[in-house]
C-alpha positions in Angstrom: -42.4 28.9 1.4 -45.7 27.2 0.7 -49.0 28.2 -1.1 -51.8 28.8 1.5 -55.3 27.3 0.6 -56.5 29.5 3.1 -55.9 32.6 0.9 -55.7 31.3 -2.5 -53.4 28.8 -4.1 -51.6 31.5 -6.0 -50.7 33.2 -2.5 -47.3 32.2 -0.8 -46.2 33.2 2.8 -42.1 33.4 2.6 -41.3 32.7 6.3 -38.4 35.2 8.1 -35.1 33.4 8.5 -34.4 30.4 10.9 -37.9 31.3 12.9 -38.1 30.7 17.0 -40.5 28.2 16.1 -38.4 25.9 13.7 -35.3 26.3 15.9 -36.9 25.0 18.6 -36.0 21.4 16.9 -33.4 22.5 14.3 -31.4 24.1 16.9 -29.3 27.7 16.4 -27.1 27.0 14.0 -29.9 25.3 12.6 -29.3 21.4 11.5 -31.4 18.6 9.9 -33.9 16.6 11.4 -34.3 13.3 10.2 -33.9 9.6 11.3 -30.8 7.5 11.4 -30.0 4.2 9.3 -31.6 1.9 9.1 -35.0 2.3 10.7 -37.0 6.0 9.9 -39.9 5.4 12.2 -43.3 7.2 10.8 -41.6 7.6 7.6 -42.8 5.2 4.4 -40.5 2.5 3.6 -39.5 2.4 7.6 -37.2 0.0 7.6 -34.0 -0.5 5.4 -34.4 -2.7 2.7 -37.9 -4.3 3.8 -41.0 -4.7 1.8 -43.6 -2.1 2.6 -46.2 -3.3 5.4 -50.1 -3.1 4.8 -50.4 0.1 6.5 -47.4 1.8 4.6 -49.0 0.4 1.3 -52.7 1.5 1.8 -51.2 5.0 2.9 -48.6 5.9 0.6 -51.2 4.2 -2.5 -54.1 6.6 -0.6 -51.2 10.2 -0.7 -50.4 9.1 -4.3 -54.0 9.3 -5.7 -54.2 12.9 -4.1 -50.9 14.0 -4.8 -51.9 15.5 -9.0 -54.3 18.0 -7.5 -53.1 18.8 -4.2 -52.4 22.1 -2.9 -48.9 21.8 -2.1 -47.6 17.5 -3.3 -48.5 18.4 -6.7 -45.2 20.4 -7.3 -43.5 17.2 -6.4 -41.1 15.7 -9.2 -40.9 11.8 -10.3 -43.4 10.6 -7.5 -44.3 7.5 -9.3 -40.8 6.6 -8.3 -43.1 5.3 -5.1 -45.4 3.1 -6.3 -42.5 1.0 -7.8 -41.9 -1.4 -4.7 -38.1 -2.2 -5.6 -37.8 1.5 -4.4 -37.8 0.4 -1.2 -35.9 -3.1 -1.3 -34.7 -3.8 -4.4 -35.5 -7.1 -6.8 -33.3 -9.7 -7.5 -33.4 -8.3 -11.3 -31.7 -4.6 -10.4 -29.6 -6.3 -7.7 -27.8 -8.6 -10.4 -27.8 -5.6 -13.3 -25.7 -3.1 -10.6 -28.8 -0.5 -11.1 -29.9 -0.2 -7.9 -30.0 2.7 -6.1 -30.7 3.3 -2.0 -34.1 3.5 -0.6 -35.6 7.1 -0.5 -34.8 7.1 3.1 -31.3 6.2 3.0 -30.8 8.8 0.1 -32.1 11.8 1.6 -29.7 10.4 5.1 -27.0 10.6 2.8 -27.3 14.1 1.3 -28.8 15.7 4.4 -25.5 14.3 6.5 -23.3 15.6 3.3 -24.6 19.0 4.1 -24.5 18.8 7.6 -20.6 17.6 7.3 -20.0 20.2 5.3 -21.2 23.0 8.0 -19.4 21.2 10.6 -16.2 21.2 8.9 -16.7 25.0 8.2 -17.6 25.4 12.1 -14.4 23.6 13.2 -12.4 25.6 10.7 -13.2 28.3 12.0 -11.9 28.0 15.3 -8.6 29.2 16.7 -7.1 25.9 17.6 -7.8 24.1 14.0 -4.8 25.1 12.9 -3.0 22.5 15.8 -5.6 19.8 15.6 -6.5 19.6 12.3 -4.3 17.0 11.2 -5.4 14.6 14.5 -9.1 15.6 13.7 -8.8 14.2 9.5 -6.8 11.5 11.1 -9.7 10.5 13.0 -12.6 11.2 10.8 -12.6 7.6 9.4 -10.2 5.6 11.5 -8.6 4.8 8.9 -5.1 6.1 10.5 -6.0 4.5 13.7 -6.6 5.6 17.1 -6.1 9.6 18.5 -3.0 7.8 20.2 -1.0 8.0 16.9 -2.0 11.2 16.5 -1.1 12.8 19.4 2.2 13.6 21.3 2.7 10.7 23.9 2.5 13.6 26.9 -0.8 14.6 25.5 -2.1 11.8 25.0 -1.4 10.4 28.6 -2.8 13.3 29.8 -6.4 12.4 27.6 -6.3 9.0 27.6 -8.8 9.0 30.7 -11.0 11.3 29.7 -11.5 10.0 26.6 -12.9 6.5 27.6 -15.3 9.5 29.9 -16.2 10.7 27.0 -16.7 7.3 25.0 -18.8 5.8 28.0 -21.2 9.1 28.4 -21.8 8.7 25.1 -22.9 5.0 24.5 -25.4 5.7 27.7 -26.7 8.3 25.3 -26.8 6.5 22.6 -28.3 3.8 24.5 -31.2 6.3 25.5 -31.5 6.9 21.8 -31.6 3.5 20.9 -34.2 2.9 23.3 -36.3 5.8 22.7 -36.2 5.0 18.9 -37.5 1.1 19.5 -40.3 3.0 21.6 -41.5 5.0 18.2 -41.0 2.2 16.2 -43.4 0.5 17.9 -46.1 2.8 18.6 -46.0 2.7 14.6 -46.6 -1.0 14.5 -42.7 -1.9 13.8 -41.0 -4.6 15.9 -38.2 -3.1 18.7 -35.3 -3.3 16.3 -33.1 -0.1 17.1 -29.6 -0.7 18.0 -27.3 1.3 19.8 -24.4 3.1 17.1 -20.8 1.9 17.3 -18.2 3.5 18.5 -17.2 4.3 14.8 -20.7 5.5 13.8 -20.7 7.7 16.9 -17.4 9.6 15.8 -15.8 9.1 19.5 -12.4 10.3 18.4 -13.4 13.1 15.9 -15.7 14.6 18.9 -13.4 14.8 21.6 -10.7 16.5 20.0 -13.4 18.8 18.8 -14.9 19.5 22.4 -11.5 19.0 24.3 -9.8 21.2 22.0 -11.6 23.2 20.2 -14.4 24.0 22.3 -17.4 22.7 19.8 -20.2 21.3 21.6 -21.3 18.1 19.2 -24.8 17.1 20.5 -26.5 18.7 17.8 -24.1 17.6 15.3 -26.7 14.2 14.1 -29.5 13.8 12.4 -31.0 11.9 15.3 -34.4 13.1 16.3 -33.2 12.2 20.0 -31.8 15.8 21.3 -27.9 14.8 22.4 -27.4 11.2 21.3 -24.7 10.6 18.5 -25.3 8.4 16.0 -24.2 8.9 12.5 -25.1 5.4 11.2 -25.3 5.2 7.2 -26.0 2.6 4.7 -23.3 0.2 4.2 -21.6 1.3 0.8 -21.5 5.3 2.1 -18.4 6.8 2.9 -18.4 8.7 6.3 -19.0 12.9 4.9 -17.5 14.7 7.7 -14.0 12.8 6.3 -14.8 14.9 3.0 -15.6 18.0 4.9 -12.6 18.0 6.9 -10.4 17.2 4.2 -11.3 20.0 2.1 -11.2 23.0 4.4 -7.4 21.1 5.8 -6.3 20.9 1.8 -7.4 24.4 1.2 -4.6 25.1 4.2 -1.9 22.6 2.9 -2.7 21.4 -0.7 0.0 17.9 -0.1 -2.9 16.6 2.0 -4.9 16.5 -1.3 -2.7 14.8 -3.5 -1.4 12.1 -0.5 -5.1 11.2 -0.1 -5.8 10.1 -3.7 -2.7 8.3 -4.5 -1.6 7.0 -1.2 -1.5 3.1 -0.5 -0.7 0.4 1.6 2.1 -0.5 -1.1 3.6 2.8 -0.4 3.7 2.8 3.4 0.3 4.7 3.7 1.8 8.2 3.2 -0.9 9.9 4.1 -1.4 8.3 7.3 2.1 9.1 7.9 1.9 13.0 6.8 -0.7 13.0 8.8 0.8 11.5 11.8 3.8 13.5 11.8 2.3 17.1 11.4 -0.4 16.2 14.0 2.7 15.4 16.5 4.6 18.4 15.4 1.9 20.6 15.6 1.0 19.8 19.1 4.6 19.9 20.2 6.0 16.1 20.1 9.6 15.8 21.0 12.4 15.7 18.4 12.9 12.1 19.3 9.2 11.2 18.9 9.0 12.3 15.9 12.3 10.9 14.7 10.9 7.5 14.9 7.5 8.0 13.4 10.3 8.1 9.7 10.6 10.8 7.2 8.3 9.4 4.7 7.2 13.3 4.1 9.6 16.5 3.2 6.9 18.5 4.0 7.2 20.7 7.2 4.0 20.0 9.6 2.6 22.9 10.6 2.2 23.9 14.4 0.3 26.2 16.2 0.1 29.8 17.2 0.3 30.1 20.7 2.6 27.7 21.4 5.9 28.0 23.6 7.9 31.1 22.1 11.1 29.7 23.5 13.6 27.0 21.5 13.9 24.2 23.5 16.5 24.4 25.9 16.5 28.1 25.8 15.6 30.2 28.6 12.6 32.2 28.5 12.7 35.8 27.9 15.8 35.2 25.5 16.2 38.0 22.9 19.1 36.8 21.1 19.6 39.1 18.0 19.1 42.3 16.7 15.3 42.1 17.6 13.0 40.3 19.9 12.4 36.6 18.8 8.5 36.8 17.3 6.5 34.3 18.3 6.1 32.4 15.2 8.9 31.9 14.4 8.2 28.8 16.9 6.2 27.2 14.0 9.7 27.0 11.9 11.6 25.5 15.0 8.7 22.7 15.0 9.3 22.5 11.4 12.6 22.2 10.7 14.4 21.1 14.4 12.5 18.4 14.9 13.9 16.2 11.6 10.4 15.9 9.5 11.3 19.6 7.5 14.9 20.2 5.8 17.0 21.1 9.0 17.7 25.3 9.5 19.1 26.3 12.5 15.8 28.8 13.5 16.9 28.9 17.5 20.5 29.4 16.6 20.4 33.1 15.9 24.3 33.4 14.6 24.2 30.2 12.8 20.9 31.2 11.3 22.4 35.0 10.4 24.6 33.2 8.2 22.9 31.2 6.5 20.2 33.8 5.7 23.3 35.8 3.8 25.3 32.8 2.3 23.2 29.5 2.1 21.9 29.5 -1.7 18.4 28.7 -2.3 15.8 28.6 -5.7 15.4 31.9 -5.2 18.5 33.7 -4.3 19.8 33.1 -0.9 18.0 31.7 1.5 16.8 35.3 3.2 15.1 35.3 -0.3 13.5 32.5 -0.5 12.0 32.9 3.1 10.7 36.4 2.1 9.0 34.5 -1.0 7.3 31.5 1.6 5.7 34.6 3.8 4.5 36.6 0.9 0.8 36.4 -0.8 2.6 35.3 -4.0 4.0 31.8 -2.7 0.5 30.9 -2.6 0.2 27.1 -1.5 3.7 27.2 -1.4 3.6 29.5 1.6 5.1 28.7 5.0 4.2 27.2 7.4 2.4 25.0 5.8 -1.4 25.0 7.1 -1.4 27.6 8.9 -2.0 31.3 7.7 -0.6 33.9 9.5 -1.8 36.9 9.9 -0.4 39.9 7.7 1.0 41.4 11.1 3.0 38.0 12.2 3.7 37.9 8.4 5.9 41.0 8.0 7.1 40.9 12.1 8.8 37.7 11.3 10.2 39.0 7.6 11.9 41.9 9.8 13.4 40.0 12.3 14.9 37.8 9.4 16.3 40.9 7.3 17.7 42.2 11.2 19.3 39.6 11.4 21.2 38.9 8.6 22.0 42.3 8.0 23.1 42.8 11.7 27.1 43.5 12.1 28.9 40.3 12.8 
């Protein structure tokens, strides 16, 4: 939405929404376009933390004359900002007072790949399998928990250990080609060939194979890069990686202890976190009993696991319908929960044990029939069950019948 000298200044054109001929680099879901740290080719103040060159001077001091009376710049807030050089690299004088702030390059880096985290996260969220892999994908957001290996159940992991060095190799070639095809711009403008390939970190390996693998989200337009399929998320220095953010917030609004772990957690305490995020991730994507076991019980907390997963307790033969009504389910999620020694232990695949308890085993709201009622219904709110995973209304009151069945079937 611009003002067109053509017709008048007080004429503005609105555009229609996301138009063919802006998604033919934004892509469809459209994303942001811009350059990765720490070299913005074509851009003034090209390179991270250098002086401006001749030409960048002359040019940006030439836009800056114009800029009061032009057409469409004059609506521009705090431009003098530019003619300051310690915008670009700061003195030794702003360094030393803590006042410096990051190049207008870096900056706008930094919020555009905010916002662009921020729809990836909601994209991921959305898809059926989050619910099983969301705990391996904030795991691996920041490596801060280490590798997908400590995330992952040791079967599926052997079965993806292979493809994920695939999937690390095809992406440094691509990030190779970037690298390469950046140093190209850079010096048609008159900058030395000093693009660099991104890490393996900056490429978000991990993160982006669990999301393709498992989820099904193609990633190549996930960067800023003006390279079509390349992967680098590079950022200044002092910036925290956003997707971690992201990812955090749409898992907390699904289990709020991941929250609370994440601010107060530290190496003093074992890394909780780390571990709450281990276990779930394992329990979720169906780690053994013994696995588990020796990951610790630094968390209460039941993980959550995922719908769709086996519907029979292990060791049971399929097809088993032992009680008053066909096992739902999801009631595998409590058997990952509470069998597997990381959730208070309830004997969910042991339909006569389980009958009993329902009627005699107390509970903070009654028995424990009424306290399970409470965990399925809209009113537990955060305290629902299982954790991090909402069920549907219709798996919701199938599994609160087959509880009231059975302990209030004859003995």
């Amino acid at each position: 939405m611009f003002p067109d000298p053509a017709t008048g200044a007080a004429q503005v054109q609105v555009s229609e929404v996301n138009p063919p001929h802006c998604a033919r680099c934004h892509g469809a879901p459209p994303r942001p376009v811009w350059d990765s740290f720490p070299l913005w080719p074509g851009a003034y103040g090209e390179r991270y933390g250098a002086r401006l060159s001749t030409r960048e001077r002359t040019g940006l001091a030439a836009f800056l004359a114009r800029q009061p009376t032009h057409a469409r710049y004059r609506q521009l807030l705090a431009v003098q900002r530019f003619a300051d050089p310690g915008t670009f690299r700061p003195g030794a004088r702003s360094q030393y007072a803590a006042v410096a702030q990051e190049p207008p390059n870096a900056e706008l880096g930094i919020a555009l790949a905010r916002l662009q985290s921020q729809s990836i996260a909601r994209e991921l969220a959305r898809r059926p399998a989050f619910a099983s892999y969301q705990y391996a994908l904030l795991g691996v957001a920041d490596a801060s928990c280490g590798g997908l290996a400590e995330l992952y159940p040791r079967s599926l992991w052997s079965e993806a250990r292979a493809a994920l060095e695939r999937f690390a190799r095809d992406t440094a070639a691509a990030n190779a080609r970037e690298a390469q095809l950046k140093s190209t711009r850079a010096a048609g403008g008159g900058l030395p060939r000093t693009a660099r390939a991104a890490s393996s970190d900056d490429a978000l390996v991990p993160l982006r194979f669990v999301a393709e693998s498992a989820l099904g989200v193609d990633t190549r337009r996930w960067t800023l890069a003006l390279e079509k399929g390349t992967y680098d998320f590079t950022l200044p220095p002092p910036a925290a990686q956003p997707l971690r953010e992201g990812l955090l917030a749409e898992v907390a609004a699904r289990d709020a202890s991941v929250q609370d772990l994440s601010r107060y957690s530290t190496s003093s305490d074992g890394d909780r976190y780390c571990s709450y995020l281990k276990r779930r991730s394992r329990a979720a994507l169906g780690a053994s009993k013994e696995e588990l076991s020796a990951l610790g019980s630094e968390v209460a907390e039941a993980p959550s696991a995922a719908p769709g997963g086996p519907t029979t307790a292990p060791g049971a033969p399929a097809g088993t319908s032992p009680g008053p009504a066909a096992r739902p389910a999801a009631l595998q999620l409590c058997i990952n929960c509470h069998e597997t020694g990381v959730a208070p232990p309830l004997p969910f695949s042991d339909p006569a044990e389980l009958a009993r308890q329902l009627r005699l085993r107390p509970a903070a709201r009654g028995t424990l029939l009424d306290e399970i009622r409470f965990r399925l219904s809209s009113a537990a709110g955060t305290q629902h069950m299982p954790l991090g995973v909402n069920l549907s209304q219709a798996d919701r009151e199938t599994l609160e019948r087959y509880f009231s069945a059975l302990a209030y079937a004859e003995d």
